[in-house]
N, C-alpha and C positions, 0 to 999 in steps of 0.2 A: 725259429728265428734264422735269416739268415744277413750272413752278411753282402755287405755294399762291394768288396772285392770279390765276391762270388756270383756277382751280376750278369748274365748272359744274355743276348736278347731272347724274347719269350716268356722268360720268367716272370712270377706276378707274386705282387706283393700288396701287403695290405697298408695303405697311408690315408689316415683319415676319416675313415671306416668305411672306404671304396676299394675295388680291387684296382690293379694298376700293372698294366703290361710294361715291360722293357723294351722299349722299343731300338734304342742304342745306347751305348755306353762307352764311356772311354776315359781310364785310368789314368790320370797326369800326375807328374811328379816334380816340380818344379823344382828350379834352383836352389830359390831358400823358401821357408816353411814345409808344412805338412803336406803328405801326398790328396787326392781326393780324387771322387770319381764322378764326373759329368755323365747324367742321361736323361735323356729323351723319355715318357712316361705316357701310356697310352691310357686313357679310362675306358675299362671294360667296357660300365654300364651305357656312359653317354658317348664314349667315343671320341673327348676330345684328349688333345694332344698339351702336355706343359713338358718344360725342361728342369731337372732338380740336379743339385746339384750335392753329394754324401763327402761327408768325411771319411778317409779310406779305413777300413774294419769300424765302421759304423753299422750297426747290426735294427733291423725293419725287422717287423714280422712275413712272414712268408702267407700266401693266400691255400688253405685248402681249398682245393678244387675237387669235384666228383662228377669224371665221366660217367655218365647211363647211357645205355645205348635205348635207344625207343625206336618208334614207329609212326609215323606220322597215317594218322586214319580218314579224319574229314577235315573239310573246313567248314564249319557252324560260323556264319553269316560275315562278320570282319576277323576272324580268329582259327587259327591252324589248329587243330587236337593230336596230341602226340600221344601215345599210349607206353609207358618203360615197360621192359618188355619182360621183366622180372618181377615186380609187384602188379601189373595189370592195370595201375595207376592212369587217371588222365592226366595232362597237362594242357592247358589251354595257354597259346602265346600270340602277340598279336604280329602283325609282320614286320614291326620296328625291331622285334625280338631276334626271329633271325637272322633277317637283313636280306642281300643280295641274293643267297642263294633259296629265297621263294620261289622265283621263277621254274625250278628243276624241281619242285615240289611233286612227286605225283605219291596216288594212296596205295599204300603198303611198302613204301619205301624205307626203310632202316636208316638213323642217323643219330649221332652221338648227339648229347647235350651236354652243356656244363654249368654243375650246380655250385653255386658258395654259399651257407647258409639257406639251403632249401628254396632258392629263388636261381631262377634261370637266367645265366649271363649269355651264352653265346650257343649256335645250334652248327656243329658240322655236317655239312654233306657229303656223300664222299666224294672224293677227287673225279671221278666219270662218272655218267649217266646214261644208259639208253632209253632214246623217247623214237616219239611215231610224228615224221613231216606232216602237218596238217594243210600246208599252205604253202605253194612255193610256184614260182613263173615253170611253167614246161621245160620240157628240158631241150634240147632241138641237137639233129644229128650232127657230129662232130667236136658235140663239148669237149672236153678232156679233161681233164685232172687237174693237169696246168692251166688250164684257158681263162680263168679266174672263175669270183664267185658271184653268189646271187642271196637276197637274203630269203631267209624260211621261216616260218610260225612252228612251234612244235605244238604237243596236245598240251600241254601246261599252260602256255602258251606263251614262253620263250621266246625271244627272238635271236636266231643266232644267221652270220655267214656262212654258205656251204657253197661245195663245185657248182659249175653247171650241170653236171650230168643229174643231179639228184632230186626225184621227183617225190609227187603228194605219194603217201601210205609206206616208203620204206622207214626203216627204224635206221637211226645212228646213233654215234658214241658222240657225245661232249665232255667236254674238260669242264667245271663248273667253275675251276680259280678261274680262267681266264675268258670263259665262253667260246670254245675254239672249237671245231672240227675237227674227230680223231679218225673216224672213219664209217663206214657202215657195219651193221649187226647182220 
């Protein structure tokens, strides 16, 4: 259990028999009555957004959550197969499951999942990525670093911004929060 003034963003809780992210929060204590806590409430599963509103030391149950680390192996026809990497386990999840970060999918790649009750809420990726340009305009003499950018296909088949100077077959770093160019490999 925890309580409603122990609220931070991030933290998940269980209301309703869904999980529920904190998305913000904030403690009022008005003039006359009881204190309480305003917050914003994300649902894990489906993603959408309500505002609730606690009474302050109002006490929710808390969400167990279970990081595995796995491995993502194939993808069997609409569905990612992840392998945890400690019982040798499949998981099969479809690409609603882990969202944006499919596109930086490639096989043998290592990434967290998060289980609550043995069913899979959310898949991290890690923060950078190196892949291989598959696709990208020439590069032509005089680009520069600064000169602006050009867009590129990686082998996943991503699409991200990169220099000009950067051509088909080198490898680079992405940032996967933001889709950004970090640099070459």
């Amino acid at each position: 259990m925890i309580s409603s003034n122990d609220f931070r963003s991030g933290v998940t809780i269980e209301l309703d028999g869904s999980v529920w992210r904190v998305v913000e929060f904030l403690h009022v204590k008005p003039g006359k009555g009881s204190a309480f806590v305003r917050t914003k409430l994300k649902n894990v599963q489906s993603g959408s957004v309500v505002e609730r509103t606690f009474r302050a030391g109002e006490t929710v149950q808390q969400a167990n959550l279970d990081k595995r680390t796995m491995q993502y192996t194939y993808k069997d026809s609409d569905q990612f197969v992840l392998m945890d990497m400690e019982t040798f386990e499949e998981t099969r999840l479809a690409p609603q499951q882990i969202g944006d970060g499919v596109k930086y999918l490639k096989e043998g790649m290592e990434v967290n999942a998060i289980f609550w009750e043995d069913q899979v809420l959310e898949v991290e990726l890690p923060t950078s990525v190196v892949l291989e340009v598959v696709q990208t305009d020439p590069g032509v003499k005089g680009d520069t670093a600064t000169g602006g950018t050009k867009p590129a296909i990686l082998e996943t088949g991503a699409q991200v911004m990169v220099p000009l100077f950067i051509d088909v077959g080198e490898k680079i770093k992405i940032d996967t929060r933001n889709d950004s160019y970090q640099g070459r490999e």
